[in-house]
C-alpha positions in Angstrom: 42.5 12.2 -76.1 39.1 10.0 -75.7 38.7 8.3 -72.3 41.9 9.8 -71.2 40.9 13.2 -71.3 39.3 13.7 -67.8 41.8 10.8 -66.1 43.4 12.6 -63.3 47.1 12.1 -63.2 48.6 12.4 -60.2 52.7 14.0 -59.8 55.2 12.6 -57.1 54.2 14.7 -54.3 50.6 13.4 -53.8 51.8 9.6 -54.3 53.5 10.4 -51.5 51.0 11.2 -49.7 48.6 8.5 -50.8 51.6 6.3 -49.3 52.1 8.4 -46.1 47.6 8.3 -45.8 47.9 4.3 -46.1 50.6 4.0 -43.4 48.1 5.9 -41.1 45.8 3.2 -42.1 47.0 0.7 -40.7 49.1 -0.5 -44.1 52.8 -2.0 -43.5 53.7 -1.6 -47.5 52.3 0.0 -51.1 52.8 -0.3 -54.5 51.8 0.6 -57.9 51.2 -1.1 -60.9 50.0 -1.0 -64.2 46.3 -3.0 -65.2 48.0 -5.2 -67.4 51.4 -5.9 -65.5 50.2 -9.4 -64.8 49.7 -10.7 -68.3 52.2 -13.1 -68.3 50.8 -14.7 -64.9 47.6 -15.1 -66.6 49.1 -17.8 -68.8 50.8 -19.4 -66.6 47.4 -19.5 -64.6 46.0 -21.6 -67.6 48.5 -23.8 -67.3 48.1 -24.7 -63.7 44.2 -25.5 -64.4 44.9 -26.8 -67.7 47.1 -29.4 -65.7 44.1 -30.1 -63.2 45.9 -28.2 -60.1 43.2 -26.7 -59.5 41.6 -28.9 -57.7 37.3 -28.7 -56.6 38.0 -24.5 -57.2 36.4 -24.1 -60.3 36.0 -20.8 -59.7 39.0 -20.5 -60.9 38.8 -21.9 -64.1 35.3 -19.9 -64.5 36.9 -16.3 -64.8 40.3 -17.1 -66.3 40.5 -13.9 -68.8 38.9 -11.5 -66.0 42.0 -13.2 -63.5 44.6 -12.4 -66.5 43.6 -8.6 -67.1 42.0 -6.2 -64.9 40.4 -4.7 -67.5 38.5 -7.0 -68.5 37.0 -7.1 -64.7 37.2 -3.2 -64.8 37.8 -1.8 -68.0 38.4 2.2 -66.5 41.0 1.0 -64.5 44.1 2.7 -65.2 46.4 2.0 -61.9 46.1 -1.0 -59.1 47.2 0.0 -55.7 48.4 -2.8 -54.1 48.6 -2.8 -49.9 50.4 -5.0 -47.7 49.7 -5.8 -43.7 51.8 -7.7 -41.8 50.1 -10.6 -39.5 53.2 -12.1 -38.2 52.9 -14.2 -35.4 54.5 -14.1 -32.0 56.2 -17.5 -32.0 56.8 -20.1 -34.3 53.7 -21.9 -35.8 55.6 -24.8 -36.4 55.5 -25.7 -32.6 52.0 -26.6 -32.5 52.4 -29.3 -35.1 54.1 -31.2 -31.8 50.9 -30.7 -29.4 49.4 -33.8 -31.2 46.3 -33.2 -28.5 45.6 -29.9 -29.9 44.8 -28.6 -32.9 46.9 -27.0 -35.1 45.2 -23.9 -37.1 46.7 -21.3 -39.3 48.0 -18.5 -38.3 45.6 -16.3 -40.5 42.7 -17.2 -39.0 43.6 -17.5 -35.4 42.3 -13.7 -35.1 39.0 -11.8 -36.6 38.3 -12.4 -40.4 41.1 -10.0 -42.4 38.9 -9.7 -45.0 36.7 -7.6 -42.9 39.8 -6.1 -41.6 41.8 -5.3 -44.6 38.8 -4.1 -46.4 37.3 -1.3 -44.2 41.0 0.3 -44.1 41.4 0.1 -48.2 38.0 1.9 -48.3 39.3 4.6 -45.9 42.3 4.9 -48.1 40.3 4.7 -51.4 37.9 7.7 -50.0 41.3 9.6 -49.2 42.6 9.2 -52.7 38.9 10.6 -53.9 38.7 13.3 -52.2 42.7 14.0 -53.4 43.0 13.2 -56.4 39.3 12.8 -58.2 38.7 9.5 -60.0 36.9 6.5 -58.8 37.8 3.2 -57.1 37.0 -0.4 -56.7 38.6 -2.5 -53.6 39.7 -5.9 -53.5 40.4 -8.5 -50.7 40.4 -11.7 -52.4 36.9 -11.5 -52.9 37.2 -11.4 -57.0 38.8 -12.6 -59.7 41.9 -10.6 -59.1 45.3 -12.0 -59.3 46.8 -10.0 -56.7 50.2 -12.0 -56.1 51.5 -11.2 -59.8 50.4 -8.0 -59.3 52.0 -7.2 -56.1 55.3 -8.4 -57.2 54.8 -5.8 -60.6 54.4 -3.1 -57.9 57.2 -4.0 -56.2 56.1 -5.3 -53.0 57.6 -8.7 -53.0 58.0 -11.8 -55.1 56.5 -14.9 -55.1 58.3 -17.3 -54.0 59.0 -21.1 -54.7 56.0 -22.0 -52.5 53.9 -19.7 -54.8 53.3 -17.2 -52.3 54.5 -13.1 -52.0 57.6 -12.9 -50.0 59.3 -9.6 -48.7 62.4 -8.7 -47.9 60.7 -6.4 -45.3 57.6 -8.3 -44.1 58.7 -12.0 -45.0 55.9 -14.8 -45.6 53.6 -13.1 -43.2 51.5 -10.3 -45.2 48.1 -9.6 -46.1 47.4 -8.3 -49.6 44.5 -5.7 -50.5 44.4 -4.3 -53.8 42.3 -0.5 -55.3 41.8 -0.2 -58.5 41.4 3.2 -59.7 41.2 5.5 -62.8 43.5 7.4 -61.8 46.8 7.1 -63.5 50.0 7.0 -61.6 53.7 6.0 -62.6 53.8 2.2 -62.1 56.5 0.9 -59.3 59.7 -1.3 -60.9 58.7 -4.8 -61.0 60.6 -6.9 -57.6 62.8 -9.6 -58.4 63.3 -13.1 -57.4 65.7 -13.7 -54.2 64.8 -17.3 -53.3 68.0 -18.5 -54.8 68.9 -21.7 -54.2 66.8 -22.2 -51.2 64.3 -25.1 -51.5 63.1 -24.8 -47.8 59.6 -24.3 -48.3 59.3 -27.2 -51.2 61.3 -29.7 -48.8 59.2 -29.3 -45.9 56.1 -30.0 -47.3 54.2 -32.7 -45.4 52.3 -34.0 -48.9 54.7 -33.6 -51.6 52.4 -30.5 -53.1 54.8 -28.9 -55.1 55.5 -30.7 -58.0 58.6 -28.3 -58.9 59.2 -24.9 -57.6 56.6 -22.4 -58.3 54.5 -24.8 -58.7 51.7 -26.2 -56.6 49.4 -28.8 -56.7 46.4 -27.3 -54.5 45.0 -31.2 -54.6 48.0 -32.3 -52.7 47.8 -29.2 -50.3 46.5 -29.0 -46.7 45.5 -25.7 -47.0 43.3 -26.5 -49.6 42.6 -30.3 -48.4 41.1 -28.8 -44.8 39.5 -25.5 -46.3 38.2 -25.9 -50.0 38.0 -29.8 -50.2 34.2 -30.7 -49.4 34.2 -34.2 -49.3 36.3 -36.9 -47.6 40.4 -36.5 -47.4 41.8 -38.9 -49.4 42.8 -41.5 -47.3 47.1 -41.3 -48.5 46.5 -38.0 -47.6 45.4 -38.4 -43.7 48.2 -39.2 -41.9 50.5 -36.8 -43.6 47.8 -33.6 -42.0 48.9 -34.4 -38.6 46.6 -32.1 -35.7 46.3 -29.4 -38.9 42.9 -28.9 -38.9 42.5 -25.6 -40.7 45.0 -24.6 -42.9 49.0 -25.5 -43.1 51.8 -22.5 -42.4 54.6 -24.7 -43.0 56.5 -23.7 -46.2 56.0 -20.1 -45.2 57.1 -20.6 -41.6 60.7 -22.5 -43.0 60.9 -18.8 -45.3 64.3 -17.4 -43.6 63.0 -14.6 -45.1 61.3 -14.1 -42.1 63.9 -13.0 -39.9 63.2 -9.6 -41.2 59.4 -10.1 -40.6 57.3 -7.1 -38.9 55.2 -7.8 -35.9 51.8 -8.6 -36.8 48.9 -5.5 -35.8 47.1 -6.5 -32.4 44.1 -7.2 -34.2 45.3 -9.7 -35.7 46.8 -11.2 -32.0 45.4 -15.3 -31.6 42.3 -15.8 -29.9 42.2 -18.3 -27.0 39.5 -20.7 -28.9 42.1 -20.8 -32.0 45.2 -21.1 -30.0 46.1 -24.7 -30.0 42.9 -25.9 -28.5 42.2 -29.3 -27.2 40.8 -31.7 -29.5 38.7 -33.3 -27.4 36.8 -30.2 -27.0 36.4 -29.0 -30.6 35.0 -32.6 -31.2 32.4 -31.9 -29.4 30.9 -29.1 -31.3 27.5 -29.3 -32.7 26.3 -26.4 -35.6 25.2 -23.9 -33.2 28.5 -24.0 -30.9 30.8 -23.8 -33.8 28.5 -21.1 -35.3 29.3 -19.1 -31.8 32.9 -20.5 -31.5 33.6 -19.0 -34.7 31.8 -16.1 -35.1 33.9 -13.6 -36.7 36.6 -15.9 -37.8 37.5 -17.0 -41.6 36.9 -20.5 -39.8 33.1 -20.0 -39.8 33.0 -20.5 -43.6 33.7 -23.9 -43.8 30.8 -25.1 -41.2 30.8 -27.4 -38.8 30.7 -30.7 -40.8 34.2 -30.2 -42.5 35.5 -28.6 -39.7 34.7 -31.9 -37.8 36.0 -34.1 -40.3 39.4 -32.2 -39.9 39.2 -32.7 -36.2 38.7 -36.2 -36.6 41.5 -37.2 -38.7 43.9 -35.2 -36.2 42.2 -37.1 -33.1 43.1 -40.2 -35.3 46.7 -38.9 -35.7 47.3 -37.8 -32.4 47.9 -41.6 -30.5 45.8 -40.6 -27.9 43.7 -43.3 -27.0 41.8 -41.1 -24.7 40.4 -39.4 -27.5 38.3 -42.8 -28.5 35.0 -41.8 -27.1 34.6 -38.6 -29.0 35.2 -40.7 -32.0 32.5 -43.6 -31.0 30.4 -40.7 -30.8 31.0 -38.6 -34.0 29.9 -42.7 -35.8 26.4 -41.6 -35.5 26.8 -38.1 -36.6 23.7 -36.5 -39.6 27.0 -35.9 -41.8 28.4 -38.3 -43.4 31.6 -36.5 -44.1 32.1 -37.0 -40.3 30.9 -40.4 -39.6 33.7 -41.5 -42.2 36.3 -39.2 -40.7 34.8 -41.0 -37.4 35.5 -44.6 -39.0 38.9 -43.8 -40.2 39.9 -42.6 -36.7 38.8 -45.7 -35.5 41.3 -47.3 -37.4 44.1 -45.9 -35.6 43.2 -47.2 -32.3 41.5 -50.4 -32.8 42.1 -53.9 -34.2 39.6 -54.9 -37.3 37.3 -57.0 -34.7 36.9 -54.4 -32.1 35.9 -52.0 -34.8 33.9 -54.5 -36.4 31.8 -54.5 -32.7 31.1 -51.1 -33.6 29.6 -51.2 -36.4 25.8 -50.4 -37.7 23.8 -53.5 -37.9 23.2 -52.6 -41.6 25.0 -50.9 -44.4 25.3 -47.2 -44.2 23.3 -45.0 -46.7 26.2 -43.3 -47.9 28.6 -44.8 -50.4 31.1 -43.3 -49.0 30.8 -43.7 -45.1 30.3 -47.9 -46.6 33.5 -47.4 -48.2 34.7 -46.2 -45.3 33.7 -49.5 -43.4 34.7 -52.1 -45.9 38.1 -50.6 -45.9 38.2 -50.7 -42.4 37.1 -54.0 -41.9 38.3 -55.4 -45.5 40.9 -58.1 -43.4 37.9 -59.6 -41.6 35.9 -59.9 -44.3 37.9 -62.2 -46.4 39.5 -64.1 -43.1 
C-alpha cells in the first residue's frame, strides 16, 4: 500500500464530530475536499497573470504550480478542510461612501486582524483532529500559496461568484476562509454550484470598471488592490472614481442579494471606533508613530503610514470640502513622496492653476514623480 499504509481514514461518525468540534470553535461552515480538486482553477489562474491582471502582486506569478496543486506545497496532504466565519456587518457599508468627510474602510478590517483570529481557532481544531484521528496538519489563512476560493467551492461551501469571490447561500459575501491540510483521508464534499444567474449586480456597480467580464477581475483596475497592494501613486483616471475609500472597496459584495440570508458577523469582529467612518481631517494628521498606535492590531497596519496617507489624500481631494485645504498644504512637505503627490493632486480639486502655482517649491522636486505631479497641475500656466 506504500504511503498509504499508515494514513488514518476516518468513517462518518468522527467527520461529524470534527464538524460539531469546529462549530464550537467559533466556525460558521466546513467542508471537505480533495488536494487536487482545484486543478482546473490553476489554469485559469495562468491565464489571469498571463493577461497581466495581476497587477504589482508578483507573488502571485512566483508560486503558480504550488497555487494549482496542494501537493506540490505539501505533498502528504490527502484532505483540505476548508472553514468558513461569518464577519457580516451590522448595517450597510455602502452608506459610508456618502460621508464624503469620513473615510470609508472595509469592512474586514474595521476589527482585529482575522488572520490572527481565524488562525488560532484552525489550530485548536487541527489539535482536535490530532488527538482524534492521528495524522498531521498544516493551517492556512491566506498566508501561502493556497488557492482557497476553488477549493472552498470543491468542498461545497460556496461558489465564486461573478465578482470572483466565495458566495453562500447561507453566509452571503461576508465569510472568512481558513483552510487544514491534513493526511488524513476523508470522503471529499460534492462540489457547490453556480447560483448567480443572471444577476450582474456586483460587475455593474463597480466604481472602476474592474471586471472586464464576469469572473473576471482586473486587480489593476481594483480599489481593493489600488488602496492596499499598489505601492506607488494611484493612477490619476483612477482617483476620482475611489471616492472617501481609503482602504479597501465592499461594493460588489455589498450589492450580493445573496446577502439577505447572511449570518451576523462574531463580536470580535464588531467595528472599532478609529475604523468606523472616521473624520478625514483627523487621519490626515497621522505621522508613523500615531498610525503605528492607531492601527495596532489591525490588517491596516500593514500598509504603513505613507500609503495609507496617500489614500487619505485623494478622498480629502474628493470630498469638496474646502475645509480640508490645510491638512493638504501641510501633507506638500511631507518625507514621502507618495504623499506629497497625493498632496498636489488634492490641491487640484480646490484651487485654480495660479493659487496652486503660489504654493509651490521654489525649485523642482527630487522626485520624478511628485514633478510630474506639479507639471500636471500647473501644465495650463505653463504654456499661457
Amino acid at each position: 500500500m506504500g504511503v498509504h499504509a499508515n494514513i488514518p481514514r476516518m468513517n462518518a461518525p468522527l467527520r461529524q464530530l470534527l464538524e460539531t468540534e469546529a462549530k464550537a470553535c467559533g466556525f460558521d461552515a466546513m467542508g471537505i475536499a480533495r488536494p487536487d480538486a482545484a486543478a482546473q482553477a490553476g489554469d485559469r489562474l495562468k491565464a489571469w497573470v498571463a493577461d497581466g491582471f495581476h497587477g504589482e502582486m508578483a507573488w502571485m506569478a512566483d508560486r503558480l504550480t504550488w497555487r494549482a496543486d496542494p501537493r506540490v506545497l505539501w505533498p502528504e496532504v490527502r484532505s483540505v478542510i476548508m472553514l468558513g466565519q461569518s464577519y457580516a456587518p451590522e448595517h450597510d457599508p455602502l452608506d459610508d461612501l456618502a460621508r464624503r468627510d469620513r473615510a470609508a474602510i472595509s469592512v474586514y478590517a474595521k476589527h482585529r486582524d482575522y488572520h490572527d483570529v481565524i488562525k488560532k481557532r484552525l489550530k485548536r481544531l487541527g489539535r482536535w483532529l490530532i488527538d482524534h484521528g492521528g495524522g498531521e496538519i498544516k493551517v492556512f489563512v491566506d498566508t501561502a500559496p493556497v488557492m482557497e476560493k476553488p477549493i472552498a467551492q470543491a468542498a461545497g461551501l460556496g461558489w465564486q461568484g461573478k465578482h470572483t469571490n466565495l458566495v453562500s447561500r447561507d453566509l452571503g459575501s461576508w465569510f472568512f476562509l481558513g483552510a487544514i491540510f491534513t493526511t488524513v483521508e476523508f470522503s471529499a464534499e460534492a462540489a457547490h454550484q453556480d447560483h448567480c444567474g443572471g444577476c450582474r449586480r456586483c460587475l455593474d456597480v463597480c466604481p472602476t470598471a474592474a471586471f472586464p467580464a464576469p469572473y473576471r477581475l482586473d486587480a489593476r483596475k481594483c480599489i481593493s488592490y489600488l488602496t492596499i497592494e499598489h505601492k506607488g501613486p494611484i493612477p490619476r483616471g483612477l482617483r476620482s472614481a475611489m471616492g472617501n475609500r481609503i482602504y479597501g472597496c465592499d461594493d460588489c459584495l455589498a450589492v450580493c442579494p445573496w446577502n439577505k440570508f447572511a449570518q451576523a458577523g462574531h463580536e470580535l469582529y464588531a467595528a472599532r471606533p478609529q475604523t468606523d467612518a472616521p473624520p478625514l481631517a483627523e487621519l490626515a494628521d497621522l505621522d508613523d508613530a500615531s498610525f503605528r498606535e492607531r492601527f495596532r492590531g489591525s490588517p491596516i497596519k500593514r500598509i504603513g503610514r505613507d500609503r495609507f496617507l496617500r489614500n487619505v489624500l485623494i478622498a480629502i481631494g474628493n470630498s469638496g470640502d474646502a475645509s480640508l485645504l490645510p491638512k493638504v498644504r501641510t501633507r506638500l512637505s511631507d518625507g514621502a513622496p507618495v504623499v506629497r503627490g497625493a498632496a498636489v493632486w488634492a490641491l487640484t480639486r480646490f484651487l485654480d492653476k495660479r493659487s496652486i502655482g503660489a504654493l509651490r517649491p521654489g525649485s523642482p522636486d527630487p522626485d520624478p514623480d511628485v514633478e510630474q505631479e506639479w507639471q500636471q497641475a500647473l501644465q495650463p500656466l505653463s504654456t499661457s
